[in-house]
N, C-alpha and C positions, 0 to 999 in steps of 0.2 A: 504494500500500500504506500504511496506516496503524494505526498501533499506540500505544495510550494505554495510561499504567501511572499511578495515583490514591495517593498516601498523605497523611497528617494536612491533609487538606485541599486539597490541590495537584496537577492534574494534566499531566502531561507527554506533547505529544501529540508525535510522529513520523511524519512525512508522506514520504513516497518516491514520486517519479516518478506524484503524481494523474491520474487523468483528471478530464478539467473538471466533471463532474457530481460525483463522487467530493470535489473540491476545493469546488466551490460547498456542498454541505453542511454542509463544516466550517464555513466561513465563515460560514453564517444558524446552524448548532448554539453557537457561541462568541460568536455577536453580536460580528462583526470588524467593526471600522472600515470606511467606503469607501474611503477612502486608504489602509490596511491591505492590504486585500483586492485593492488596484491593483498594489501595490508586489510583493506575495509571487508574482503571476506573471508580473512582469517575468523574461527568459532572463538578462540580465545587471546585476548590480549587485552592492556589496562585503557584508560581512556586515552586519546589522543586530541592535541592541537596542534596543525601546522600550516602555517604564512605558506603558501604560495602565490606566484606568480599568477595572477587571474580570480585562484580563490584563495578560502580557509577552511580546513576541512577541520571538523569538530567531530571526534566521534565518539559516541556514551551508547555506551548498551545498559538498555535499566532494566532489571529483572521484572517480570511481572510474576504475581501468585494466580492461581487458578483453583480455587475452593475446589469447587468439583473433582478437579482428578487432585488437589493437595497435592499440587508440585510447583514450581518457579522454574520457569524459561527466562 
């Protein structure tokens, strides 16, 4: 799922749970890095901030709980 919101020039994208085609788009539409683009689907690593050239890429993975099956993704 992904959701972009634009103001005075800056846009803020939101990515939830891609499928890989889904993902690979974003990546050629923002002209990500290779090393970028390797790193954001790694399953585990700590948060990231990095200045690039064009963007900044933020990345936070937040656990969510799920009552029902009592587990966190």
């Amino acid at each position: 799922m992904k959701h972009s919101l634009t103001s005075k020039g800056l846009t803020w994208t939101n990515i939830q749970s891609p499928e890989p085609e889904e993902l690979a788009e974003f990546v050629r539409s923002i002209k990500l890095s290779v090393s970028d683009a390797e790193f954001i689907t790694q399953d585990h690593h700590r948060p990231e901030i990095a200045m690039r050239a064009g963007y900044i890429l933020l990345l936070i993975r937040v656990p969510v709980f799920f009552p029902k099956h009592n587990s966190i993704t």
